[in-house]
N, C-alpha and C positions, 0 to 999 in steps of 0.2 A: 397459629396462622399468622399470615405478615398482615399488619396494621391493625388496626382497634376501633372500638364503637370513638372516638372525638372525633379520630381523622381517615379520612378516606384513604383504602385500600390503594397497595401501592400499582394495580392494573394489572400484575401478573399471573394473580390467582385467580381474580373473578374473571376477567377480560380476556384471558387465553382457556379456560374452562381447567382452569386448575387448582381450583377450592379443593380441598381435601384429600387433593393427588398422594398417595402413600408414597412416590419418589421425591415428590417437595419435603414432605414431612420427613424421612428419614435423612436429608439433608439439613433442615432444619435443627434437626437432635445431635446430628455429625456422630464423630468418631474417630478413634486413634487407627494411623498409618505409620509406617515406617517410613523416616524421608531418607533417602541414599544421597548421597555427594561421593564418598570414596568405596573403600573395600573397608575402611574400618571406622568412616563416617555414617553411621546407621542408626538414626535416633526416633524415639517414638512421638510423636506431636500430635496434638490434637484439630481436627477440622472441621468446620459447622460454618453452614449458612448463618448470616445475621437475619433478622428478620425484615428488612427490607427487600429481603429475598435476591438481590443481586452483589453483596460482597459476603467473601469468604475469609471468615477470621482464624487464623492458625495460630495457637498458641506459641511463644517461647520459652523454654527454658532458661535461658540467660538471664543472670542476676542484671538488674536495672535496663533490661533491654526489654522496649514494651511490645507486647502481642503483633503480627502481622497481619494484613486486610491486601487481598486483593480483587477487584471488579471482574465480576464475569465477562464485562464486557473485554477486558483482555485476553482472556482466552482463544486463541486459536483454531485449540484441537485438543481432544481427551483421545489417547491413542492407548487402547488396550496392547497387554504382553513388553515384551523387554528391548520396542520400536527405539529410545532413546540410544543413544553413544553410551548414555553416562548406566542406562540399565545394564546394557550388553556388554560391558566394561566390567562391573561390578558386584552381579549379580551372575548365581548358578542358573544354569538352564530347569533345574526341577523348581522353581518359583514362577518361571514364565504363566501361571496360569495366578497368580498373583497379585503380581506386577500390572500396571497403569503409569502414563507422563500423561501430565497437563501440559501444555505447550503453549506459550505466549507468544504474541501479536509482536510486542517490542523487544528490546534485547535482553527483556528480562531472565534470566535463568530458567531452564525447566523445572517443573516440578519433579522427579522419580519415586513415585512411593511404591510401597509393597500392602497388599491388605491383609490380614488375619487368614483369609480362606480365598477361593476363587470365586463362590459363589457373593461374597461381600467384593470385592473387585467388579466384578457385572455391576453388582448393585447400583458403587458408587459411578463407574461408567455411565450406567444408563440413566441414571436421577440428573450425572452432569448435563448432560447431552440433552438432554429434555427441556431441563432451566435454561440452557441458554439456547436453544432452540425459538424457545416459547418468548425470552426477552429482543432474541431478533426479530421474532415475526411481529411484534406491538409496532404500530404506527407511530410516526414520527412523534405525534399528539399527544399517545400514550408513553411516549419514553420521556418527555417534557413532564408530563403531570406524575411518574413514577422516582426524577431526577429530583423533582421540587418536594415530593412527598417524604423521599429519606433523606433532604436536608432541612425538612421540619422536624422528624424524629431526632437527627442529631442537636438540633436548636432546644427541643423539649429535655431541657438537662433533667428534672424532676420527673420523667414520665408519667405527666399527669393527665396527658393529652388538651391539653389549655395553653398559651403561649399569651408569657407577660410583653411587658414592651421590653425591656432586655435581652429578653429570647426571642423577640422580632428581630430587635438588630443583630442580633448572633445570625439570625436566619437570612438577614441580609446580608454579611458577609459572607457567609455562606453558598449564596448563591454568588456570585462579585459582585456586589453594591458597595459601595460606602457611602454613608447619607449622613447629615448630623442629627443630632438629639430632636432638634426643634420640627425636622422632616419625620421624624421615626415617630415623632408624639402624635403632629398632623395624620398621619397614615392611619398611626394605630386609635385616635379619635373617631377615625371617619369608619373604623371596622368596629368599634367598639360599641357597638348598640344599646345593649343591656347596662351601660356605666358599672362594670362591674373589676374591671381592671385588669383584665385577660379576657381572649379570644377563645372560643371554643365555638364546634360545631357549624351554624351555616355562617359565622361573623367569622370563621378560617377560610370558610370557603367564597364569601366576600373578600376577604384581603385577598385570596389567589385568583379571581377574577381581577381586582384593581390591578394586580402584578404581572398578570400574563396578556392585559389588552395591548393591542397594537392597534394606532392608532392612523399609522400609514393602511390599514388591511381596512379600516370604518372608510377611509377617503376613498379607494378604490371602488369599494362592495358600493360606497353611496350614490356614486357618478353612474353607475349601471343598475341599480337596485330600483327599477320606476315603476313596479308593480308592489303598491302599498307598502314600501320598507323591501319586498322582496326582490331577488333577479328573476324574470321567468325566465322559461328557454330560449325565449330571443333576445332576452338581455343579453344571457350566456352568450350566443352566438355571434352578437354586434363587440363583446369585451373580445371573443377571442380573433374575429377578422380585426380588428380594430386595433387595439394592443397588444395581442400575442402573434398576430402578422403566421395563421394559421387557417388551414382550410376549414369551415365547419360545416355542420346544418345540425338539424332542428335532431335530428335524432342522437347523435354526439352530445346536445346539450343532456337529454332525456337520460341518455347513460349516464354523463358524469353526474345528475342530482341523483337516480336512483343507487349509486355506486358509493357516494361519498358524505351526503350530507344525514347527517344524522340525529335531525329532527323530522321526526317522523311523521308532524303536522304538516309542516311545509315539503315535506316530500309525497303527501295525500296530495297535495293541492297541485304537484307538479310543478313548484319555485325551490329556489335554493338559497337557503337562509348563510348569515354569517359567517359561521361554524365550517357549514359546506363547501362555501368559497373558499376559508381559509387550509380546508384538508386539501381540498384538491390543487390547492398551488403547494403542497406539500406531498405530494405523490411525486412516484419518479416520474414518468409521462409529462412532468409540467414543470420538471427541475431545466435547472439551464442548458445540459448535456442532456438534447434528447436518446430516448429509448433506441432508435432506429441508430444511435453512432455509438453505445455502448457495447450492441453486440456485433458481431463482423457485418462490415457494409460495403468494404471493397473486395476489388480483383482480385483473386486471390495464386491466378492462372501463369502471372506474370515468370519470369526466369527471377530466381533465388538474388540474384545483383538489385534486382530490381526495388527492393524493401528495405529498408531501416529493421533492422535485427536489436532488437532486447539483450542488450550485453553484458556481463561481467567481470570485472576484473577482479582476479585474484578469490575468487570465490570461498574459497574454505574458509576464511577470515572473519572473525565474531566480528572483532571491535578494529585496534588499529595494524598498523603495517610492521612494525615489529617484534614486538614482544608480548602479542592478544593472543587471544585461545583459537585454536584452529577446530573444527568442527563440522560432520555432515549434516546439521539441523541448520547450516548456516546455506548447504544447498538448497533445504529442504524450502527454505523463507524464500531463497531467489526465485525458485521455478515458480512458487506460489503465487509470486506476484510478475508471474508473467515471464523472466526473464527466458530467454530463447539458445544463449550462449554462457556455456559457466566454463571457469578453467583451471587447471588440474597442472600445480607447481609438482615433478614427480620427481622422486629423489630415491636411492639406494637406501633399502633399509635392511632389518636384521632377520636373518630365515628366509633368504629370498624373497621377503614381502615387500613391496615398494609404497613408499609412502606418500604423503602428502603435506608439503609448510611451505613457506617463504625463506627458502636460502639466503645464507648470510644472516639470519636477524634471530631471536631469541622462542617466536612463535611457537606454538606446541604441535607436536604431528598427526594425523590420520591416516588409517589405511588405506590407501588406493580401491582395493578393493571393498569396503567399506561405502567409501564416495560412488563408487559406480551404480551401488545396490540402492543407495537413496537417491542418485536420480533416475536410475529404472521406476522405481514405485510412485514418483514426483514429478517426472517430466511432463506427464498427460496430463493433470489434473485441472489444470487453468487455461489451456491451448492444447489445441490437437496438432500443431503445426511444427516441424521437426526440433530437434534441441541439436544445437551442436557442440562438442565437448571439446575444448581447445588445448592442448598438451603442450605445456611446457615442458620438457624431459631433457634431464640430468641425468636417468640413467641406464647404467650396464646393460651389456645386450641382452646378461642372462636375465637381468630384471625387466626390460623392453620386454620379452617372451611372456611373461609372467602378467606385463599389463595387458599381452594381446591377448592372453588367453582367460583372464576377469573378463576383460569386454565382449569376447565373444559368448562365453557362458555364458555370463548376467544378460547383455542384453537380446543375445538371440538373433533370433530373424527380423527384430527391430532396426540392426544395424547395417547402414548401407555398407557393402563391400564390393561392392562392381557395380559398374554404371548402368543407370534404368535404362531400358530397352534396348535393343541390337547395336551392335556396332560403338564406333568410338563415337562419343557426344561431341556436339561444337556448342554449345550452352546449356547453361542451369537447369534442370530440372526446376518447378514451381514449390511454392510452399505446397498448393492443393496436393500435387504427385506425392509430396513426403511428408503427407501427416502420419504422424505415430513414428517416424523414421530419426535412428542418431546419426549424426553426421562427424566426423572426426578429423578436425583440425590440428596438422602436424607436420612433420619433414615427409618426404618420399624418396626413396632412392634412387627412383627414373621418372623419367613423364608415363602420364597416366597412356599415353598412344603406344606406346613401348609394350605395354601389357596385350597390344592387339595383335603386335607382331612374334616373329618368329623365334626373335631373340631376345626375348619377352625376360629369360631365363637370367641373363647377362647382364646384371646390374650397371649401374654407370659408376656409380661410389658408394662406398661404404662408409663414409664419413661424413659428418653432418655437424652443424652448428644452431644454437637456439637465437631466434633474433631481437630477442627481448632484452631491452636496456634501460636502465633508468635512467632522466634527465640528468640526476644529480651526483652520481658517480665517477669518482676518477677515471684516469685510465688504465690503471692497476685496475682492477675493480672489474672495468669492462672486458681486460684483455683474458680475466683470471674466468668468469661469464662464457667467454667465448669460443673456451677451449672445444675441438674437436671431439667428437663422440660418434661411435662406433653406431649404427641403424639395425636394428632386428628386422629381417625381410617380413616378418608375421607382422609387426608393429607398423612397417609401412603400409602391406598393401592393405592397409583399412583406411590408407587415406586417400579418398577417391575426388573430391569436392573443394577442398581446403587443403590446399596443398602450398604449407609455409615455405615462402622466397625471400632471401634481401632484396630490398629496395634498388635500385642502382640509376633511377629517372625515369620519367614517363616515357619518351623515346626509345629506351632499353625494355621498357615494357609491354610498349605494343609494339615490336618487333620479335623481341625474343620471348615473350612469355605466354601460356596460355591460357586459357581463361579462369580455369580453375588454381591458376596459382596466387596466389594474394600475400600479400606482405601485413605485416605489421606497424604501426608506428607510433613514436614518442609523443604526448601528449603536445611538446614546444613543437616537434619539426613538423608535425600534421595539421598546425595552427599555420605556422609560414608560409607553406606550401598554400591552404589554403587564402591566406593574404595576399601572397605574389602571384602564383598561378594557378588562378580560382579556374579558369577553363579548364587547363591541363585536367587536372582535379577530378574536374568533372566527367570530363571528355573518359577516364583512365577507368571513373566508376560504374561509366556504362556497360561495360564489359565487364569488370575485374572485382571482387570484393576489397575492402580494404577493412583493418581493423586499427582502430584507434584506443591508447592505454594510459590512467596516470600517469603523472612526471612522478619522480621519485622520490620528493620532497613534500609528496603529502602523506607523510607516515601517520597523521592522523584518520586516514581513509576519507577524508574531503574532496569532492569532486570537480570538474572543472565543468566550463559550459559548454553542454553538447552542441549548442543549436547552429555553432558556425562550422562544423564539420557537418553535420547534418546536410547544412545548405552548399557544402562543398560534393554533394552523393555518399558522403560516406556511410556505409550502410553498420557497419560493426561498430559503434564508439561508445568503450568498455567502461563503463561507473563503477564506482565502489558500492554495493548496495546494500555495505554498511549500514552509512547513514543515507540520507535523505535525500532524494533527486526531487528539484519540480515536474519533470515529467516522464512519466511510466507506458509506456506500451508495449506490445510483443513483436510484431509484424504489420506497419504500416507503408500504405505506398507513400513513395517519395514525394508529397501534394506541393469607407472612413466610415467609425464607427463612434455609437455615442455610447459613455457607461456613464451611467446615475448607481450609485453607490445611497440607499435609502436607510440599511439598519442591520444590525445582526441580531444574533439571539443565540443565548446562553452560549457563549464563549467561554473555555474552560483559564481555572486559573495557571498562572505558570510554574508558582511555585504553589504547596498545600498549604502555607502557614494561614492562619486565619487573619491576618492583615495584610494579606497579599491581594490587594483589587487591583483589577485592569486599568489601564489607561489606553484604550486602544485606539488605533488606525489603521485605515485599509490601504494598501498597496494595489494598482493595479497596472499592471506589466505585459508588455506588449513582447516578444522577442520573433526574428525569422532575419531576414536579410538586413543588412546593417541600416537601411535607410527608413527600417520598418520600426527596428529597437527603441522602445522607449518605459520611462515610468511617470506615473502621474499619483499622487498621494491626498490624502482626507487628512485633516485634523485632528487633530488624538481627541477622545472623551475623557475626561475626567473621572476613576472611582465608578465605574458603570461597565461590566462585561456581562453582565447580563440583556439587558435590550437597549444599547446604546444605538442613538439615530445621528448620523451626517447629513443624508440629503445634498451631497456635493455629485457636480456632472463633470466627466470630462470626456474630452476627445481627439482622437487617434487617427491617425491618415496613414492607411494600411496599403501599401501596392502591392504586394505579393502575396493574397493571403492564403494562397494553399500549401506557402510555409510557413505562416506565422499561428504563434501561440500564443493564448491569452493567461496571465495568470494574476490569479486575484490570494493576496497575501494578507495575512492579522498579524497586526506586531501589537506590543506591547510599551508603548512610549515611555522612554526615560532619558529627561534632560542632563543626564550628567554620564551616561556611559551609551554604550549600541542598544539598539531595541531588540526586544526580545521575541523572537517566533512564536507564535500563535498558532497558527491553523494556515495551509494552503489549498488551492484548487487550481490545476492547468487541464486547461482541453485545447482544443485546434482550433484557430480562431473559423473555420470555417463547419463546426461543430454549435457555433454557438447557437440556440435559442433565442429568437427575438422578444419583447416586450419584458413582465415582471416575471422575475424569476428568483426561484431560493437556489442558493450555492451551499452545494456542501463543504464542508470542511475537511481534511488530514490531516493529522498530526506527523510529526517529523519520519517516522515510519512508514508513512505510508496508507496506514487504517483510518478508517471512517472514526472523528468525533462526534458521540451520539451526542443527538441533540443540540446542538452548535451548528452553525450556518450563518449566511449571508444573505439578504434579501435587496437585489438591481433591477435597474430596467435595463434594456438594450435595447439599441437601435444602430442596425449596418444600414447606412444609406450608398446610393450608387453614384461613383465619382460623377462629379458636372462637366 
């Protein structure tokens, strides 16, 4: 079982009802799998839960290369059958009942293993899927005291379940502290009851009280606490009119103590002790981002121009713009986290099958079709609201035919191919009208009006060019890009919506062009434009889509800042979702304050070495219209990423703020080079929560860091 009669169980066995569970247990004992990489990479390695119950240790084979661990919390997805690239690739069909991928969160590599039998694959499927089911549903409370419990077990080098003062500071690095000798004595004095020269039993569970008080949450709980130490429910109800600048009554209080507080005495009595104040500002409901703007809370009726679209650029791309691995698991991450728009570099391949990479550069390729079957099964899962697939095509007509007829198969009656309702359209259909719908962004042969008339039949050209250029290419380069290409009639009339144009000026656009034809543009020229003629811009986007894409010179997949195209209408502006954006949405409409910056709590380290402590500092960052744009910054802590406290306020004079953003940043301070990323959180500044609030954390990807966060007040006051 995880943990032992010294130290307290690490939450997941007792606290989730899974003491004796025969799925924990058979994880726990593990087992050999086959791990796959190639057709003749297939090695047998061993897998077992640690008993801390949430890292999984794989053996290695490799002389002087030590064992691998990795956190369930990383996990994604356990995907039964041969779902992977790299299974489907490598692996016969008659193992398909076999076969299992672990799927990770970061860019970490899949797992592809094979098991012994089908009925041991189930096994291991369902034992995964349980444990970390079971580790996500623990309360914030519980992932803090399950985080601190298996870094006492790594501290207890002698598994004696007793902790010397050595193995206190082991423990404190551990968590990120660094404190000296004379602090680590004091501590371990004041926990040491018995003079016996180790901690054991309730003199552990005294040092974990001294180490987890917050003493900003006593100041709070005390100002409102006026019934004998406790809050009644009109305490509660005067904290949350008063500081959380929130509607309440008496019966609200009533819920959140019978909901949260979990002392059982003071919840007979109908008060809310300590503890209870402190879960309940630890729920989502009382986080900074309320409930009511995480799940959809706008228009949704509006015409398709109308919305900021979740974009990407270049989508099949693991890692960078040259020479990285291309991949449909790399669609699979985009949809996932929302994106709305993925795009599809198409190139002539061998057996008539069309591929997928980055022309000109060293990239590796996918099948077209391949891509299309993983965002069929992907595009729903995070939004019901349409995906658009944006084609970049290089090729042959007889390979054009071959992508028209993937997409019609694969996606079916999902795909829009003629315009919703009677007659020729004069605007966008809504996102509402195209939920569950793909939408295909490409050349056209004719205008879409063409299709209603007589000579519907009569194309205009059969020749076409793609408009996509890099900032940083020659003109060899571009001119070589540019060349003419032959249209497959089947390949165009799927483009109903998105109908790729050059650019040729705003004037040329609202004259000649119709609404569903949109252009594309260069990261530099769709900054300019925006600079010099922010109206034009604007005025173009009311009508018109626009889509915006790296300069070509981030072959690192580095991204640029969306927010002044954004503020310019543009609704498509394409990121690498490589790496790491500050702000992620799918479909949002086109929309002075004070922050106190008081304390975080458990901030992860940046590197694993164990003399890696933090020194952190919070960023908080304003972005939307230029006159909005600002940064205000805290003081670094010293050797403290654990519960380091600032208590610094600053303040922000916001005039636009149904386009500005708020983003609160964790660096890592270092006097001699750039600070190091931490943790971020952005929302709409017009999202935010008033009074104290805990902020979550993400890591550079994008995923929740458990247990890590940021604890502010806020206050939007109304200009004078």
């Amino acid at each position: 079982a995880c943990g032992s009669e010294g130290m307290e169980t690490n939450g997941i066995e007792h606290r989730n009802g899974m003491e004796g569970d025969l799925d924990l247990q058979f994880l726990l004992r593990g087992g050999d799998l086959l791990k796959v990489r190639s057709p003749s990479w297939k090695k047998t390695r061993h897998f077992k839960l640690e008993e801390d119950c949430k890292t999984m240790w794989l053996e290695s084979k490799k002389f002087l290369k030590s064992n691998q661990t990795f956190s369930l919390d990383d996990i994604s997805a356990v995907r039964i059958g041969r779902q992977s690239e790299g299974l489907r690739k490598y692996t016969e069909e008659q193992v398909e009942g076999r076969c299992f991928s672990i799927m990770f969160k970061s860019r970490r590599k899949n797992l592809d293993l094979i098991a012994s039998s089908e009925e041991e694959a189930k096994q291991w499927i369902r034992s995964l899927q349980k444990v970390i089911s079971s580790i996500n549903n623990l309360s914030r409370q519980q992932k803090t005291e399950h985080w601190i419990y298996s870094c006492l077990r790594k501290a207890d080098k002698n598994k004696d379940d007793k902790m010397s003062q050595s193995e206190v500071k082991t423990f404190l690095r551990l968590i990120n502290i660094e404190v000296d000798d004379i602090y680590t004595e004091m501590l371990f004095q004041k926990c040491d009851k018995s003079k016996s020269g180790y901690l054991a039993g309730e003199e552990i569970e005294h040092f974990y009280d001294l180490l987890t008080h917050r003493e900003e949450i006593d100041v709070i709980y005390g100002a409102y606490a006026k019934t004998t130490g406790f809050m009644s429910p009109e305490n509660l109800v005067e904290f949350m009119m008063k500081e959380q600048r929130e509607k309440a009554c008496l019966a609200d209080a009533h819920n959140i103590i019978n909901k949260y507080d979990p002392d059982e005495s003071a919840k007979e009595k109908n008060l809310l002790s300590r503890d209870g104040f402190l879960m309940y500002l630890h729920h989502p409901e009382a986080l900074i981002l309320g409930l009511e703007h995480r799940e959809l809370h706008q228009d949704m009726s509006q015409p398709l121009s109308h919305y900021f679209i979740s974009s990407s650029h270049n989508t099949y791309l693991m890692k960078d713009q040259l020479k990285g691995p291309s991949s449909t698991e790399a669609y699979v991450r985009a949809l996932l986290k929302g994106c709305r728009c993925v795009e599809l570099d198409c190139w002539d391949g061998s057996d008539d099958e069309p591929m997928i990479y980055h022309g000109y550069t060293l990239t590796s390729q996918i099948f077209f079709k391949d891509a299309i079957k993983a965002i069929k099964e992907y595009a729903f899962k995070t939004s019901d609201y349409p995906v658009i697939i944006s084609l970049e095509n290089h090729c042959s007509v007889k390979q054009q035919e071959v992508m028209a007829h993937h997409m019609s198969s694969i996606l079916g009656s999902a795909l829009v191919t003629s315009p919703l309702g009677d007659g020729m359209p004069t605007d966008f259909p809504s996102p509402e009208e195209l939920k569950g719908k793909f939408l295909i962004k490409g050349k056209r042969l004719n205008k879409l009006e063409a299709s209603f008339a007589q000579e519907a039949a009569a194309a205009e050209d059969t020749d076409v060019t793609e408009e996509e250029e890099s900032d940083d290419e020659d003109e060899d380069q571009q001119k070589a890009k540019k060349k003419k290409l032959k249209l497959a009639k089947e390949l165009s009339d799927m483009v109903i919506y998105c109908k790729s144009v050059h650019f040729h000026g705003f004037e040329d656009a609202r004259e000649n062009l119709s609404f569903y034809e949109m252009s594309s543009f260069k990261e530099k020229t769709a900054n300019k434009l925006a600079e010099e003629t922010a109206n034009g811009y604007i005025r173009h986007n009311v009508e018109k889509l626009s889509r915006i894409y790296p300069g070509g010179s981030r072959t690192d997949s580095s991204n640029y800042n969306p927010v002044a195209l954004w503020n310019a209408g543009c609704q498509m502006v394409a990121l690498n979702f490589q790496t790491s954006c500050g702000v992620r949405s799918s479909y949002v409409v086109c929309p002075r304050s004070c922050h106190q910056v008081i304390s975080a709590q458990q901030l992860p380290k940046v590197t694993q070495k164990k003399s890696s402590i933090l020194d952190p500092l919070v960023k908080v960052e304003v972005y939307g219209v230029p006159a909005d744009v600002a940064e205000k910054k805290t003081h670094p802590i010293e050797n403290n990423g654990f519960n380091p406290a600032w208590n610094e306020s600053f303040q922000f004079d916001v005039y636009v703020p149904e386009l500005a953003l708020v983003r609160f940043v964790v660096e890592d301070y270092d006097s001699k080079s750039d600070n190091e990323f931490v943790g971020q959180y952005t929302l709409p500044f017009n999202s935010l929560k008033m009074g104290y609030r805990h902020v979550p954390l993400l890591n550079k990807n994008g995923d929740l860091l458990p247990s890590a966060g940021l604890f502010v007040h806020v206050m939007v006051l109304d200009a004078e």
